[in-house]
C-alpha positions in Angstrom: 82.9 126.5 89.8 80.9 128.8 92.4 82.1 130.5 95.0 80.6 130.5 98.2 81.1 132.0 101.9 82.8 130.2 104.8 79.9 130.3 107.2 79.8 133.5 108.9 82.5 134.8 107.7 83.7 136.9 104.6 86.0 134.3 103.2 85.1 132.8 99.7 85.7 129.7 99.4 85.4 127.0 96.1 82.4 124.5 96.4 84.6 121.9 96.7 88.1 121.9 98.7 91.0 119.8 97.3 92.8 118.0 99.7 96.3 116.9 99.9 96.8 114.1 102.3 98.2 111.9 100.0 101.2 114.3 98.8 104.2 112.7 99.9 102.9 110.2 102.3 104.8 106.5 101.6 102.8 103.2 101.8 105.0 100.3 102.2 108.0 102.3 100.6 105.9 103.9 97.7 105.3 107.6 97.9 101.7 107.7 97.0 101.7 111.0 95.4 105.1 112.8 94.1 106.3 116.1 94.0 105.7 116.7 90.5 102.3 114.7 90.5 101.0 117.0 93.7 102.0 119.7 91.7 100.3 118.8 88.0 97.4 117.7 90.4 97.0 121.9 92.0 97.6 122.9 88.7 94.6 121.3 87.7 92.5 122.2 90.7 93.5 125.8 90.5 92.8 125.7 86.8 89.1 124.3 87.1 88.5 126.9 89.8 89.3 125.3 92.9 90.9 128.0 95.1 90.5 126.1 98.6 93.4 124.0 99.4 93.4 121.3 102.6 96.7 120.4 104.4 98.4 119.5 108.0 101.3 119.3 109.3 101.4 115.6 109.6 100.7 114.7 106.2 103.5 113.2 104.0 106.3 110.7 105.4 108.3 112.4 107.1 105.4 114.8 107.9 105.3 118.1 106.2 106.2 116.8 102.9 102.3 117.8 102.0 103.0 121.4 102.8 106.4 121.6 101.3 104.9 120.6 98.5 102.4 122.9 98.5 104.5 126.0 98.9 106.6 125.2 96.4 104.0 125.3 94.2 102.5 128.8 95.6 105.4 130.4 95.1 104.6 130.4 91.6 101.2 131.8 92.0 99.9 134.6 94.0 99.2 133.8 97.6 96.0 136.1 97.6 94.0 133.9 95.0 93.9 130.9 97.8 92.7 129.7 101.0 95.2 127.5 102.5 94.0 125.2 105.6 96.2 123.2 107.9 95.6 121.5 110.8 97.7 120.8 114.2 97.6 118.5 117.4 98.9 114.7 115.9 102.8 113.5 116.9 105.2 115.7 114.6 107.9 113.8 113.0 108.9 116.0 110.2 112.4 116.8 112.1 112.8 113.5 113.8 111.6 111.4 116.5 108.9 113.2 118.1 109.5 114.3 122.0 106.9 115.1 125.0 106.0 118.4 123.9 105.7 117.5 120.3 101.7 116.8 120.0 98.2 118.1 121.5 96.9 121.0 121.8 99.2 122.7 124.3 100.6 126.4 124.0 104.0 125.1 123.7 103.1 122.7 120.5 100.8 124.8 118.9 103.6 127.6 119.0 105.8 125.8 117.4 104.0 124.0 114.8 102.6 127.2 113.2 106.1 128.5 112.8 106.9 125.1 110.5 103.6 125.0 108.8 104.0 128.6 108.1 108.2 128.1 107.0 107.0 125.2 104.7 104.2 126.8 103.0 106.8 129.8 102.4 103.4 132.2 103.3 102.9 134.7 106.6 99.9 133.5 107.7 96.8 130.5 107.0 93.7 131.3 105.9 92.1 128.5 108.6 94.0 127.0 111.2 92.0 123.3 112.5 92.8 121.8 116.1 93.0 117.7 114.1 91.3 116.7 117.0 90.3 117.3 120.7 93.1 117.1 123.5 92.5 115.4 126.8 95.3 116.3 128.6 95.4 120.3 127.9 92.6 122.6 129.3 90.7 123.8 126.0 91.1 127.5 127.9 94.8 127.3 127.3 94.4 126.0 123.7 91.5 128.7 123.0 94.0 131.2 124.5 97.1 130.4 122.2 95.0 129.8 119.0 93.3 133.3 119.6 97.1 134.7 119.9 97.6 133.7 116.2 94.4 135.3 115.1 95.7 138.5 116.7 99.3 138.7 115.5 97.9 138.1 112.1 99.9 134.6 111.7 95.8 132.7 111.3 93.1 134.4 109.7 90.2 131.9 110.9 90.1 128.9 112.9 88.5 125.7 112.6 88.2 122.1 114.6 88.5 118.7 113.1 86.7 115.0 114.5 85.5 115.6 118.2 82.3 115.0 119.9 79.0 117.6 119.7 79.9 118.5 123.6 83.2 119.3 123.1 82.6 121.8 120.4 80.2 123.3 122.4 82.7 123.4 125.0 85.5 124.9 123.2 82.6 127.6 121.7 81.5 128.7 124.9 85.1 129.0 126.1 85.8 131.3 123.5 82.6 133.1 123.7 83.1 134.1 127.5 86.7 134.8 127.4 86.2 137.3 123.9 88.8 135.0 122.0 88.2 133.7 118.7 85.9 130.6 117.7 85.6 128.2 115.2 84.2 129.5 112.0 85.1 125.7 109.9 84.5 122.0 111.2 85.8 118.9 109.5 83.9 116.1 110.3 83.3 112.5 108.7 79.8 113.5 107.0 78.9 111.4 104.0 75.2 110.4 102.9 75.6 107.3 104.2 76.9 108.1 107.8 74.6 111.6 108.8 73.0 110.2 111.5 76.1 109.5 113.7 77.3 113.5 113.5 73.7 114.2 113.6 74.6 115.9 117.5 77.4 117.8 116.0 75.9 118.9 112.9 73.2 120.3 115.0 76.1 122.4 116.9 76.8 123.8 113.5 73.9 125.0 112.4 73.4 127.0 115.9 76.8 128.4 115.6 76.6 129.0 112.0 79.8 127.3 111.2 80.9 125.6 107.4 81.4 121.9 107.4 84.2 120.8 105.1 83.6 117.3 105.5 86.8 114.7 105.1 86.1 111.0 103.1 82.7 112.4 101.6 83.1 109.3 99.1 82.9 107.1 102.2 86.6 105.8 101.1 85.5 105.4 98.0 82.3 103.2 98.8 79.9 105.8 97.1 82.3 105.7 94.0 79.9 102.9 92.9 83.1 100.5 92.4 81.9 97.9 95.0 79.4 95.6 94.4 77.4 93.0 97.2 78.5 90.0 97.4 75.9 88.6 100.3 72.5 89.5 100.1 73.0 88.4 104.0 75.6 90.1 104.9 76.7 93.4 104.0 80.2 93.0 104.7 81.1 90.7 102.0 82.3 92.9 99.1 83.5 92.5 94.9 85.8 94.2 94.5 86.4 96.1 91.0 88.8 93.3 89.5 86.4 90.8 90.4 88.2 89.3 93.7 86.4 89.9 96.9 88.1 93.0 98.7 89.7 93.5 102.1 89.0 95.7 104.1 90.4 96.9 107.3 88.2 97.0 110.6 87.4 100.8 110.1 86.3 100.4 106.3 83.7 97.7 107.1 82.5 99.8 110.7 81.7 103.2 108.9 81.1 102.3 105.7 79.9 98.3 104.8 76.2 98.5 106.6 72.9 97.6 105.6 72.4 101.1 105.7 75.8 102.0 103.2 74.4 100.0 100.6 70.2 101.6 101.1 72.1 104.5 100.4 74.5 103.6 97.6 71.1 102.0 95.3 69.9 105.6 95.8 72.7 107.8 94.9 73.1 105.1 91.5 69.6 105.8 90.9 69.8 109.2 91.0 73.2 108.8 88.9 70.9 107.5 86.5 68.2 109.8 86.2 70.9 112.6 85.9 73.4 111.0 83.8 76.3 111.8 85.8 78.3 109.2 88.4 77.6 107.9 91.9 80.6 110.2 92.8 79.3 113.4 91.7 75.8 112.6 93.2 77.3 112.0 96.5 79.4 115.1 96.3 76.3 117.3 95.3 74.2 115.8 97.6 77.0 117.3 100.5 77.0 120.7 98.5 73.5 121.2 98.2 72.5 121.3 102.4 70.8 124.3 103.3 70.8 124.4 107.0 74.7 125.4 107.1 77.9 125.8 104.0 78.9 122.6 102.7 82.4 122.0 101.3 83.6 118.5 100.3 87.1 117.8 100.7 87.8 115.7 97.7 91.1 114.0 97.4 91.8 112.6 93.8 95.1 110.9 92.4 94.9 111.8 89.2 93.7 114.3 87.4 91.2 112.2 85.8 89.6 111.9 89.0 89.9 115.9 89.9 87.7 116.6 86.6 85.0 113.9 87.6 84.6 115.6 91.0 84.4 119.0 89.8 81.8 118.0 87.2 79.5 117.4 90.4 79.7 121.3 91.0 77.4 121.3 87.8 74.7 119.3 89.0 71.8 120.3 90.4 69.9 117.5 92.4 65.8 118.1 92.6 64.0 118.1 95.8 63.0 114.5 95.3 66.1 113.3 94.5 67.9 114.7 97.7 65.4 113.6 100.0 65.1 109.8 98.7 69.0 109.6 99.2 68.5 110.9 103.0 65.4 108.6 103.5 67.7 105.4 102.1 69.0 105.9 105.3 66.0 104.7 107.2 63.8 101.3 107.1 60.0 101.2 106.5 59.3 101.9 110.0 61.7 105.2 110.5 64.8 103.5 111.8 67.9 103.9 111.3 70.0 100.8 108.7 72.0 99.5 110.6 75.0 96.5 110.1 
């Protein structure tokens, strides 16, 4: 595992960032990943090299069972040898039914919810601090203003913005820029091979600003695992499933990921998978590490730790020229548009 800097920043960071969503989080009564199994699971990422961990307040049921988790297990370790990340701005329910002041991007909320995510991670300050996404109702000058507080009383070391549109990052940029608070140095956006185009705007932002990407789902949900196969040649959104069955998927599954344009892609990154003797997964993954216009940083979230070891395995490929570009031209028909559905 490689080490690599945060943007323009001074922070090293793994080349690919585990991430913890699923600690603690129930599913129709089932708690998808345990407190011993998060554990065994950062054991393994720490021992393969990963040293940049992905968290948020809301994750786990009630939420902040994903940073509880998490600081139990750092207070084994040394604090210094990680980057921790969490996010803020969803509903809080971690110390009951959430009231008017608990979500956005408000002073008030933002406060408060550093102060938990700080007591459950048992650490004195984050290494990144995301906004999860943008807030309508709050002036982003008041949001700048409080999250610039934290980087000066030491409490956040650098601050980062989750899903939003390419204006409003701009916008919140510029705010900081003419007030002297701090910006955004990290952005977590949806960014997969097969889905580039439609953050195309926002990418763009990043590269002028300079910022790293830590993209979330870069397996498109597990589409680019190479476990679906096409059902239709008609229609894209029919789908085997890996016991055989035809799957079913929810309405954002079959939006962002079942397209003419999913399955260009996913006959690419195979092919590719081929030629290299490595999976679909770890194509896809390298495919995100290898950009050069800006730092790319997959967020991979495995269950087991069979899965952790076949995502790090992609931080040991090395994808040609030729092979990069023919997964990024999948994306486009034989007169230069875009797949579509």
């Amino acid at each position: 595992m490689d080490y690599r800097r945060l943007g323009d920043t001074g922070l090293s960071v793994s080349e690919l960032c585990f991430g913890t969503w699923r600690f603690g989080r129930e599913t129709n009564g089932v708690v998808e990943t345990g407190r011993e199994e998060s554990h065994e699971l950062l054991d393994a990422a720490a021992d393969r090299g990963i040293n940049f961990i992905d968290t948020a307040n809301v994750y786990g049921t009630p939420n902040g069972k994903s940073e509880e988790y998490i600081g139990e297990w750092l207070a084994d370790r040394d604090r210094e040898d990680y980057v921790i990340a969490s996010k803020v701005y969803f509903p809080f329910d971690g110390r009951g039914e959430p009231g008017p002041n608990d979500s956005g991007l408000g002073r008030k909320h933002i406060r408060a919810q550093i102060e938990g995510t700080l007591d459950r991670l048992d650490t004195d300050y984050l290494d990144i601090y995301y906004i999860h996404r943008w807030d309508e109702e709050t002036p982003i000058e008041e949001t700048m203003r409080a999250l610039d507080e934290l980087v000066a009383e030491g409490k956040v070391h650098h601050l980062g913005a989750s899903t939003m549109a390419a204006w409003q990052l701009t916008k919140a940029q510029w705010t900081a820029d003419v007030n002297d608070y701090a910006g955004f140095d990290a952005v977590q956006p949806l960014h997969h091979a097969g889905y580039y185009e439609d953050v195309k705007e926002y990418l763009d932002v990043c590269i002028d600003q300079d910022l790293a990407v830590c993209p979330y789902s870069p397996l498109a949900g597990g589409f680019l695992t190479g476990k679906y196969e096409r059902a239709d040649p008609d229609d894209p959104e029919q789908v085997i499933a890996p016991d055989g069955s035809r799957a079913s998927f929810d309405d954002r599954f079959e939006r962002f990921y079942l397209s003419e344009r999913g399955w260009k892609v996913l006959d690419a990154v195979r092919e590719v998978a081929d030629e290299l003797d490595a999976t679909p997964a770890q194509v896809a993954l390298a495919w995100l590490t290898e950009w050069d216009e800006f730092t790319c940083v997959p967020i991979v979230g495995a269950r087991t730790v069979d899965q952790l070891d076949e995502n790090v395995a992609a931080a040991d490929l090395a994808l040609s020229d030729d092979q990069w570009d023919r997964i990024m031209d999948a994306r486009y028909d034989p007169d230069g548009n875009l797949w579509g559905h």
